[in-house]
N, C-alpha and C positions, 0 to 999 in steps of 0.2 A: 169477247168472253174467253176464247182460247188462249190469247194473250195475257189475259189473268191467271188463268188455270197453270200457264207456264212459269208465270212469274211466282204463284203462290209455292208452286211447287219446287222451285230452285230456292227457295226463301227455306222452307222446310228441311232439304239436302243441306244447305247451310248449317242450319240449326245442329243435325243430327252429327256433320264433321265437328262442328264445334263442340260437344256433347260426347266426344270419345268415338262414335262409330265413324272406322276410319275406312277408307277404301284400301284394297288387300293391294298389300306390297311383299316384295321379296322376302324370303326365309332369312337370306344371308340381309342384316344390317346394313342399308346405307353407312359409310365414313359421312362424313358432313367437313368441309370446306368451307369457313362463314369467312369474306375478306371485303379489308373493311377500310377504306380511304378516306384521309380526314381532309377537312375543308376544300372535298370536292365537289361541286354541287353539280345540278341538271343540266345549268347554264355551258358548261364544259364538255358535252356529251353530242358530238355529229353522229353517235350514235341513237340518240334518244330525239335528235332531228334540231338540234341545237347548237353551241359554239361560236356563232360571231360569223362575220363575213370576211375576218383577216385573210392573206396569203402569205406565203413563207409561212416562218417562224410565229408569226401571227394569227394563224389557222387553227384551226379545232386540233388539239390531239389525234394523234393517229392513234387507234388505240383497235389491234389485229386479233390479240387474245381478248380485249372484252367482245367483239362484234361475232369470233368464233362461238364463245360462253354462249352468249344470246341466242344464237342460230339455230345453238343446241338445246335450251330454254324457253322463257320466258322474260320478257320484258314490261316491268313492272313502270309505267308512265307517270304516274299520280301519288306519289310515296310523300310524305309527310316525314324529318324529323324533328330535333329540336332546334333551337338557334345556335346551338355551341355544345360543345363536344363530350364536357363527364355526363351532362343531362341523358343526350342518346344512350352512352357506353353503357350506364346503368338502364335506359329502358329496355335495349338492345337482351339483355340476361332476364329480366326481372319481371317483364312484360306489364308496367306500370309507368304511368307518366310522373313528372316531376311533384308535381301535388300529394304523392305519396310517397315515392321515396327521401322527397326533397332533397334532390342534389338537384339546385334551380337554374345554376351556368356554370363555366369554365372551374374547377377547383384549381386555386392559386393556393401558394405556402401558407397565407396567415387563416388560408377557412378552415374553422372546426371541426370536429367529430362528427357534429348533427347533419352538417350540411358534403358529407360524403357518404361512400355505402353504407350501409349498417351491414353489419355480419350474420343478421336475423332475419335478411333477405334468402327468399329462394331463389338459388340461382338454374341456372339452366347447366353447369357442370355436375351439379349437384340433383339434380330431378336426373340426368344420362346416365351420370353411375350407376345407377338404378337398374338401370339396360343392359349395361356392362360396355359401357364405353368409356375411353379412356380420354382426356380433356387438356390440352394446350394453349397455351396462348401465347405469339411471337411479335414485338414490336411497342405499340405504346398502349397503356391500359388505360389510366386517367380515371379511376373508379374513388381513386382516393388521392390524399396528399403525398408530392413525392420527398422522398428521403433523402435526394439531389440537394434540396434546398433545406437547409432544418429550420426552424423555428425557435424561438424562444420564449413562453414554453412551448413544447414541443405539442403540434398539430397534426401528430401520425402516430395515431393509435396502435398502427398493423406493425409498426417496428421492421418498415421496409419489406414484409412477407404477405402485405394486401392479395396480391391475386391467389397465394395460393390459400391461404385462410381464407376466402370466397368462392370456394369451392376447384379451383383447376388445379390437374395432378403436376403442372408444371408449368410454369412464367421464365422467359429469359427475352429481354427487352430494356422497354424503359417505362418508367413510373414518371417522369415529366409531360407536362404537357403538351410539350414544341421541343424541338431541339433548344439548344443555346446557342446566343447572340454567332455570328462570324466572327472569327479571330482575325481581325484587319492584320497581324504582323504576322502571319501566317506563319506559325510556329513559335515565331521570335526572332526572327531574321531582319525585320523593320521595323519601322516606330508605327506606332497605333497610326490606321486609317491608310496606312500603305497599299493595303491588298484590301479591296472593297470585296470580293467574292472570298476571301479565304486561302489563296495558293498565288502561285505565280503569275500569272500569264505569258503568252507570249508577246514577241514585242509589236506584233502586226496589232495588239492590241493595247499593249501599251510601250508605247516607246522608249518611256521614262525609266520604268521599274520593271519591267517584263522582262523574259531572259527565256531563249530556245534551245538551251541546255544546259544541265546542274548535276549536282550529286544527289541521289537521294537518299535519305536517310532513314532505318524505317526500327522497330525493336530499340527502341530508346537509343540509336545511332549503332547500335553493337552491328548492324550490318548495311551497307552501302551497294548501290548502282548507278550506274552510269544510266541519266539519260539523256534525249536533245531528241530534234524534232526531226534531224537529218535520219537518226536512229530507231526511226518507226513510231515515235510518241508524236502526237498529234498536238498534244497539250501538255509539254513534261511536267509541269506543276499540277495538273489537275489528276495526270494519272500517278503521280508520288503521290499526292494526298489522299485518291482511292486505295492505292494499299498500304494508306497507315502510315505514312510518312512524309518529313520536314524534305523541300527542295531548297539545297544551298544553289543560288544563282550561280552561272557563268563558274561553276566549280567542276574537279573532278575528284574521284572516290580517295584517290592515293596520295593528297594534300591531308593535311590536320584537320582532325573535326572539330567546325569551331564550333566556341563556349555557350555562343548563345541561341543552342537549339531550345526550345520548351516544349517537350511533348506533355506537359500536366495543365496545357491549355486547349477547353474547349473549343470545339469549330463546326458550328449548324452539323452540318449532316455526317459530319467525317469525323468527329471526333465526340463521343458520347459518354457517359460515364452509365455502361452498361451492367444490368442487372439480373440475377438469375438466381431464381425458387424452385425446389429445396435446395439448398447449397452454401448459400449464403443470405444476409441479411440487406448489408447496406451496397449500395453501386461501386463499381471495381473504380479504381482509378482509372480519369483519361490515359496517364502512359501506357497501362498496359494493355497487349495486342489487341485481343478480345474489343476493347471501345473503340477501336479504330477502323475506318472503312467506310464506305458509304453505306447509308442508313439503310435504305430500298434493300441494296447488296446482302448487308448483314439477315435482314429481318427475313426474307428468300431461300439465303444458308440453313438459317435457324429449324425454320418450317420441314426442309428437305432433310436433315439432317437427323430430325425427328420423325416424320412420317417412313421412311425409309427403315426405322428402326423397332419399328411396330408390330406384332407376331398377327399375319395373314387369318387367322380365325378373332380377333376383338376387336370391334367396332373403336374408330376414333370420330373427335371431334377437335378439329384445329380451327384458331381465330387467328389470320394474320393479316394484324392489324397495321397497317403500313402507316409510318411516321406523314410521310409525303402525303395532300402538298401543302402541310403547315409554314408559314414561318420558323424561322427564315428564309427566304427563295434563295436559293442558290444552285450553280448548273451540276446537271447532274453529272455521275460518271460517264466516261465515253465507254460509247458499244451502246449503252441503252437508249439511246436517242434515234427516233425514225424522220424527224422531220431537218431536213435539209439547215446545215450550219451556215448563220452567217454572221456577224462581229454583234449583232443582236443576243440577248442572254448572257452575257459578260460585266453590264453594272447592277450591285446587288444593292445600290443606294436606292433611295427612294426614288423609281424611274417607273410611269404606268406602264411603259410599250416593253422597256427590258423585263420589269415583275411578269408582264405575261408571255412573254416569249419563254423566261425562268418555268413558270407555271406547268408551259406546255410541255418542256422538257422533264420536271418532274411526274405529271399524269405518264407521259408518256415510258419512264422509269418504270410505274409501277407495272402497266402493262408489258413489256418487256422481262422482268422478272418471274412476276405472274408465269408467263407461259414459261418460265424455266422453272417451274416449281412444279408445275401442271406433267410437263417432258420429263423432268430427274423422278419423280416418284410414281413415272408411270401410270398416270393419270389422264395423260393425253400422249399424242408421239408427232415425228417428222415423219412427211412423208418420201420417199427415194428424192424428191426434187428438194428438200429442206421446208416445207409448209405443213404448218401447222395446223394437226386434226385433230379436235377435241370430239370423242363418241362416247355420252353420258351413258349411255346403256352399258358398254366395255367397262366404264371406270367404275361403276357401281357406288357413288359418288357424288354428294349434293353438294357441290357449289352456290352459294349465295355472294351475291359481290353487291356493298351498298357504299352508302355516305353515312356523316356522322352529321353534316350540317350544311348550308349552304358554302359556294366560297367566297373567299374574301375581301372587300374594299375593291383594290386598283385591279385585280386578275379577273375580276367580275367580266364576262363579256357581253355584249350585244345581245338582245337590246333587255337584259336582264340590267339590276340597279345597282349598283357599286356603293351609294350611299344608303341602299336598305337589304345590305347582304348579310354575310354572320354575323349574330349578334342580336337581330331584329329579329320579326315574326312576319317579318313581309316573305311574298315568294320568291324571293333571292334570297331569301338566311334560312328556307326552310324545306323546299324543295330538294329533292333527292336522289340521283338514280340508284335503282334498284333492279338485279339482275338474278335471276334463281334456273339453276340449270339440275337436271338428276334425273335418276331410269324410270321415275312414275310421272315425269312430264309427259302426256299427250298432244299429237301435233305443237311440235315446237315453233319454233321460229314465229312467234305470235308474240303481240300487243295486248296487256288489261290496261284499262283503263279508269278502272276500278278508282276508286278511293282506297289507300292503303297508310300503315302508320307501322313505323318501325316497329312500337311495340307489338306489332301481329307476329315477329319474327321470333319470340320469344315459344309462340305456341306450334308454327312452324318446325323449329325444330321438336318439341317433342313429338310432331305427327311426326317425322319422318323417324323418329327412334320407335313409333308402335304407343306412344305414352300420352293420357290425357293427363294434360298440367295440371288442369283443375282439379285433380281428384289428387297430386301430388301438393299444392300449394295450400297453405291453411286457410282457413272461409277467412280472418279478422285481415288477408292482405288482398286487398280490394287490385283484381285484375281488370287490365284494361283490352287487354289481348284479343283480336279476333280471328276466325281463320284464314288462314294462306292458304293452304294447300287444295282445294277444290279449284281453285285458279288454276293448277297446275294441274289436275288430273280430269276436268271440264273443262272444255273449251268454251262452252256454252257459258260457263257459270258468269262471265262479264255481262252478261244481257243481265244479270239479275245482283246489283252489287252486296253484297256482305254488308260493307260499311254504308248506312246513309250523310254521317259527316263525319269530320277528321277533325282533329283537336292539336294545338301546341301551346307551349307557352314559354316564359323567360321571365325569372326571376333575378332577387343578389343572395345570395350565401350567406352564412352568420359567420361572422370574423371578427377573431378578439379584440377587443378594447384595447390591450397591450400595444397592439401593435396599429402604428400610425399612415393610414393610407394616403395616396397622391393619388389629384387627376392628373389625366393625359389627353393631350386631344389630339386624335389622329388626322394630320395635317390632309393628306387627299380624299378624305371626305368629311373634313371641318366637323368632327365628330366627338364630344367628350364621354370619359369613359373614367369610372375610378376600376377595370378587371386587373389591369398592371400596377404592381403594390412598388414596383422599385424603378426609378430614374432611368434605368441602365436597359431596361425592357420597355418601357415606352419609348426614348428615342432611337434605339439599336435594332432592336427587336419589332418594331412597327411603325417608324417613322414619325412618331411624335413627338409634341410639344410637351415637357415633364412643369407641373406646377407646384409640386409637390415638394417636400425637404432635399434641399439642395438646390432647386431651379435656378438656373440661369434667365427666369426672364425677366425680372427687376429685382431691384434691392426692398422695393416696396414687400415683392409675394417672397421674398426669400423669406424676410424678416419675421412676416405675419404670424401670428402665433407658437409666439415662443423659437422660433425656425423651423415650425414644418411644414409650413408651404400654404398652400390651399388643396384639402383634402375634400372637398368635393365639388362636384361641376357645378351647381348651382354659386358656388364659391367663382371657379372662374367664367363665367358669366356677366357675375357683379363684376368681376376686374376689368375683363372687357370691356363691361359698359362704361365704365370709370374713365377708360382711355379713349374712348370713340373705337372700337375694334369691333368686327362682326361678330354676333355673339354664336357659341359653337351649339350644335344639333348635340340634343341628350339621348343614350339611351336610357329608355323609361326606369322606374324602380321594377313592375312587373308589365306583362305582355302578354294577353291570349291572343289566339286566334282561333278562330273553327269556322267550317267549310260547308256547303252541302255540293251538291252535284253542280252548281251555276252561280254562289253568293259565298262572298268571307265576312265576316266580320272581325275585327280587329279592335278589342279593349286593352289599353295602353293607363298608366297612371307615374305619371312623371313629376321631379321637381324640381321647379328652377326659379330663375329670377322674379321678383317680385318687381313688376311695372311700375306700381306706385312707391316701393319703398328700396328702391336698387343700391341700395349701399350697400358695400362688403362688409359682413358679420359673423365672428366667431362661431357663434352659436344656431345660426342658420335662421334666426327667425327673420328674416325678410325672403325667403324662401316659402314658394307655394308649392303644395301635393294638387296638382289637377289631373282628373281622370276625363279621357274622351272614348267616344267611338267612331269608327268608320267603318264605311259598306261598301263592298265594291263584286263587283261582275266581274267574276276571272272565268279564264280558259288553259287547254296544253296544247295550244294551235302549234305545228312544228314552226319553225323558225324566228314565228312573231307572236309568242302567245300573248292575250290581254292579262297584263300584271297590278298590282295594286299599288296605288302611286297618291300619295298625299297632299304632295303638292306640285308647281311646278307645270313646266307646257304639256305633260301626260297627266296632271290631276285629273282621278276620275272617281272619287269618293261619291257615292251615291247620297251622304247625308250633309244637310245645311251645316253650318258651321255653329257649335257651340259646345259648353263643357257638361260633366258629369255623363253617366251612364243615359241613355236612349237623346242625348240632346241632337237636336236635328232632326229626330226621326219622324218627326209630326207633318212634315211634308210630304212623307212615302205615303203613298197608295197600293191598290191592289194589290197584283205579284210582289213589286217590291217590298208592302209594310208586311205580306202573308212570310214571306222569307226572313226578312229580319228580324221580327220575332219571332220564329223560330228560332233560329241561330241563337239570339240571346237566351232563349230556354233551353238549350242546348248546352250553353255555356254555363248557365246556371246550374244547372240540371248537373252536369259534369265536377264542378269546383261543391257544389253542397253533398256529393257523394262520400267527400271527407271526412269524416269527424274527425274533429281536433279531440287527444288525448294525454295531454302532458304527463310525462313518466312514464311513460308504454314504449319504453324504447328497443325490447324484446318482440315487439307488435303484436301481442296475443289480446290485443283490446282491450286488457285489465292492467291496472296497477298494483301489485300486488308483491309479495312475500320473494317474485322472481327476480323482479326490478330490483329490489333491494338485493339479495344475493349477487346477481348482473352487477351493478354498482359496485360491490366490492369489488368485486372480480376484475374488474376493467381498472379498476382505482391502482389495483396491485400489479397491474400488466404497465400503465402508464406511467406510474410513479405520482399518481394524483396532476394529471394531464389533461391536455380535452379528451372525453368519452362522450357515451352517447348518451349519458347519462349526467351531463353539464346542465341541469337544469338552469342553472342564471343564463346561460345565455338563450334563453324562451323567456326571459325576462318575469325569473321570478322573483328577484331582486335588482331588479333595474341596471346589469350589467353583464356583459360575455368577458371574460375574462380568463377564457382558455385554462382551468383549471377546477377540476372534481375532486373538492374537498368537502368540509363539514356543512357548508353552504350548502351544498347541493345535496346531501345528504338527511338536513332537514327539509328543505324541499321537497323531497322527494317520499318522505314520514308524511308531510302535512296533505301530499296527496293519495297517499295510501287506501285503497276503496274509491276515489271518487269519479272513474273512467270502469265502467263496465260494457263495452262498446260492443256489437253484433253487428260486427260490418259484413258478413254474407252477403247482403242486398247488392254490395259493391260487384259481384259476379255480369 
């Protein structure tokens, strides 16, 4: 009985934080610290009791400023994102899963207006101002399409000024989603595929092309240094390329500069085409300085260069958002590397044991950084011995340190799933760590184990500004947000979780008709994918097979319609099966998942080959839409948690084999059938909280007199481009066609009055 009286009563406390009554915090405003690593998941983390059982190079990250953060904090076990990275970025602000914002996976160049932020979203820079806080964001955003790449017609509404027309008083980063491909000529000094990481090496590593001392050339060659390895450089090509410069081999400064340096060539990490709001619109050129340097490097500078400049009585909120450890892996700068060097992490081709050794060095980058950001602005200090003291209390200072998605394919470690990491909704593509440090954490250095979901970070931050979201957010935008912050200011509150389940999902984006997709299938986990729209990013950029326009793999797919390849994987499938070839793993069209405290369920709706009718077809119709589900028994055991595994010598799917929603299920019993439907009511329960409102693209629930005004407005900003207001592509004339014109304009008359939506219930 006591036991219940406790548990009803921490259920109520919940309630009452989520509900605005906040427990009393400081006069003077928390700063907030939100840092945020992409494709790095749980699996990566000996701090969260994970990472693999490698040595060397092969080891978990050493990672000394997140374990300090921690110490000082909270460690968040059971965090939940999405499978891939704009989905989070926008849940991360918005405190809304994909189903409502609809940004469903990764935004590539050809996705639309519909299928990135809307500008009608509340964001969480925009609820702070409110407070009187001041709102940054350094590194890569991915909220919408970047200006990197344009389109034709044009798929960027924001005119390259997305973050700060989303509310932040300032963006200086990058609007791409990964860096860009390695420049294998590493400047222009070789022929393509000379320099697999990007720079020189030396010749202990390669003996052919390597060189342990050159000139370096840096400021579009206007100035030069001497360096070698005899000369204190460790790696003369690697540290030329960290500061922004071409290494001419076996040269020295006072010789002719030769002709063919290129600094207007990209290179992963070192060479970006950086961008910065208010200021400017579109990305600076790769030559100049400013995009040169390591990524991590840059994105560290940015952050400290800003905070430092901030008047002592107004609250900030900084997001530095670190590019690492996307694709492309390549090694990082020297100096921020902790784990012992050896000829390992030097090929950036498709290699499992070098991509994770790469991996490690890049985690290990960020944390490295990290504590020089934490040190330069005063945040944390060294002590007389040079170690590192972070005192949340001193800094007056909420640190949040999360993930954006699981990470990826080959760098996946033990005994986490490589072929069901980002991308998927298994617990390798979705799983998270999650770190929250600041002066209203009680007894720190503790474990929840809670059920938690990015979007609670959303509410999070406005508890620690003093502010309930909900009373800032309009009732028609259905939140999914629940509270953080009694986790941190209760120690007790984990006896009693907030969340009873946890929700994801992954969907495709709406992308214009114009423009002509290619699958790829990613060679080390035999995986087809149409996210990579171009040749030159599937095989560079992630080690795949390109089937698409231009393919090198027969004259037969080059040829096939019209010469665009085969644009989608149930496409190459059929071709496979044509030749006798393994046919490649899909990921689905969409993907849930949700959780309770001991069961996942996992509804998946995929389409691919047709058994009976496998021949290769234009038009897809020997292609099937099959939906399944599977049940499985998860855990966060440290080093061997039980994962969900569908087939293979760890299948452990709880349900018989068969298609459509609940097949299989007729077998469970007891506990198990009491759980899983649950879950599926759960799931239901969650996706019919939606109401579909075509033309409500302002989200005020109505279609009305605004939409229409809206519509011009955006028409005239785009030049009649995609907006959010592209009605054909919700197929109401049976095409996307990345263009808001007269089309969409009666469309959008013809729906005039018929969405009058009261989505309050969504609360």
């Amino acid at each position: 009985m006591l036991k219940q009286l406790f548990r009803a009563f921490m259920t109520a406390a919940a309630l009452l934080a989520g509900a605005g009554v906040l427990p009393a915090m400081s006069a003077e405003k928390p700063n907030i610290l939100f840092v945020i690593m992409d494709d790095v998941g749980i699996d990566q983390m000996k701090l969260f009791g994970y990472g693999g059982r490698g040595v060397g190079p092969l080891a978990p990250p050493k990672t000394p400023t997140l374990n300090e953060i921690a110490q000082a904090g909270v460690l968040f076990r059971n965090t939940w994102a999405s499978p891939e990275c704009s989905p989070s970025r926008v849940s991360f602000f918005t405190g809304r899963y994909p189903l409502r914002h609809n940004v469903m996976a990764a935004i590539l160049p050809p996705d639309l207006a519909i299928s990135q932020q809307s500008p009608y979203e509340t964001t969480t820079p925009n609820i702070l101002r409110k407070a009187g806080y001041t709102s940054a964001l350094f590194g890569k955003s991915h909220f919408t399409n970047s200006p990197t790449y344009p389109q034709d017609p044009s798929t960027d509404p924001y005119d390259g000024t997305a973050v700060t027309q989303l509310g932040w008083d300032y963006f200086k980063g990058w609007y791409d989603g990964g860096p860009s491909d390695i420049d294998t000529t590493a400047g222009g000094i070789a022929a393509t595929g000379t320099y697999k990481c990007g720079y020189v090496p030396t010749t202990d590593i390669d003996t052919v092309n390597g060189a342990d001392s050159g000139a370096c050339y840096t400021d579009n060659a206007s100035v030069c240094t001497n360096m070698s390895t005899g000369g204190g450089y460790k790696s003369p090509g690697l540290s030329c390329l960290a500061a922004g410069g071409i290494l001419h081999p076996i040269a020295s400064c006072g010789e002719t500069v030769p002709t063919n340096l290129d600094f207007t060539k990209q290179n992963g990490y070192y060479v970006s085409a950086l961008a910065e709001n208010p200021g400017s619109k579109g990305p600076k050129s790769p030559a100049d300085p400013a995009s040169r340097g390591y990524r991590t490097t840059l994105e560290a500078d940015f952050a400290i260069d800003w905070i430092n400049k901030q008047p002592k009585d107004k609250p900030w909120m900084v997001t530095l958002a670190f590019s690492a450890a996307h694709t492309p892996y390549q090694p990082a700068a020297p100096g921020l590397v902790s784990t012992t060097s050896t000829k390992l992490g030097n090929n950036c081709s498709d290699s499992a044991t070098d991509s994770r050794a790469l991996m490690t060095q890049m985690v290990e980058g960020i944390d490295t950084e990290l504590q020089r950001v934490l040190v330069e602005t005063g945040l944390a200090k060294k002590n007389r011995n040079g170690i590192f003291v972070y005192d949340a209390k001193v800094a007056n200072t909420v640190i949040v340190v999360v993930a954006d998605n699981g990470s990826f394919a080959n760098n996946v470690r033990l005994p986490f799933d490589p072929a069901l990491s980002k991308g998927t909704v298994y617990q390798t593509g979705v799983w998270v760590p999650l770190i929250v440090a600041g002066p209203m954490v009680k007894s720190p250095n503790r474990t929840v184990r809670s059920m938690v979901n990015i979007v609670d970070l959303f509410q999070l931050f406005g508890e620690v500004a003093g502010i309930n979201v909900r009373d800032k957010v309009p009732a028609t935008h259905g939140l999914d947000s629940k509270p953080l912050l009694p986790y941190l200011t209760r120690p007790w509150q984990d006896a009693s979780p907030i969340r009873t389940t946890n929700f994801t999902q992954y969907g495709t984006n709406t992308r214009s008709t114009s423009h002509v997709d290619g699958a790829c299938v990613i060679k080390s986990v035999n995986t087809c994918t149409t996210l990579f729209p171009t040749k030159d990013l599937c095989e560079n950029g992630y080690s795949g097979i390109w089937y698409g326009k231009g393919t090198d793999v027969s004259d037969d797919v080059a040829s096939f319609d019209s010469g665009n390849g085969l644009t989608t994987c149930c496409q190459v499938n059929q071709y496979r099966y044509s030749v006798d070839q393994e046919l490649a793993a899909l990921l689905p069209d969409t993907s849930y998942g949700v959780r309770n405290q001991l069961y996942k369920l996992i509804r998946q709706t995929a389409t691919n080959i047709n058994p009976q009718s496998p021949a290769l077809t234009v038009d897809g119709e020997n292609c099937i839409s099959v939906t399944t589900d599977e049940f499985y028994r998860i855990d966060q055991k440290p080093r061997n948690p039980t994962l969900d595994h569908p087939t293979g010598v760890k299948a452990n799917n709880l349900l018989a084999s068969g298609t459509g929603p609940g097949a299989g299920s007729s077998q469970l019993s007891g506990r198990l059938k009491a759980n899983y439907n649950a879950l599926v009511k759960s799931l239901t329960d969650t996706l019919n909280s939606q109401k579909a409102c075509p033309g409500d693209a302002n989200l005020d629930g109505l279609v009305n007199v605004k939409d229409l005004e809206n519509q011009v407005k955006w028409r005239a900003i785009t030049k009649d481009t995609s907006t959010w207001w592209d009605l054909t592509s919700e197929g109401a004339d049976g095409h996307a066609d990345g263009y808001t014109d007269s089309l969409d304009q009666d469309a959008l008359l013809s729906l005039y009055g018929s969405c009058t939506l009261a989505q309050g219930q969504y609360r």
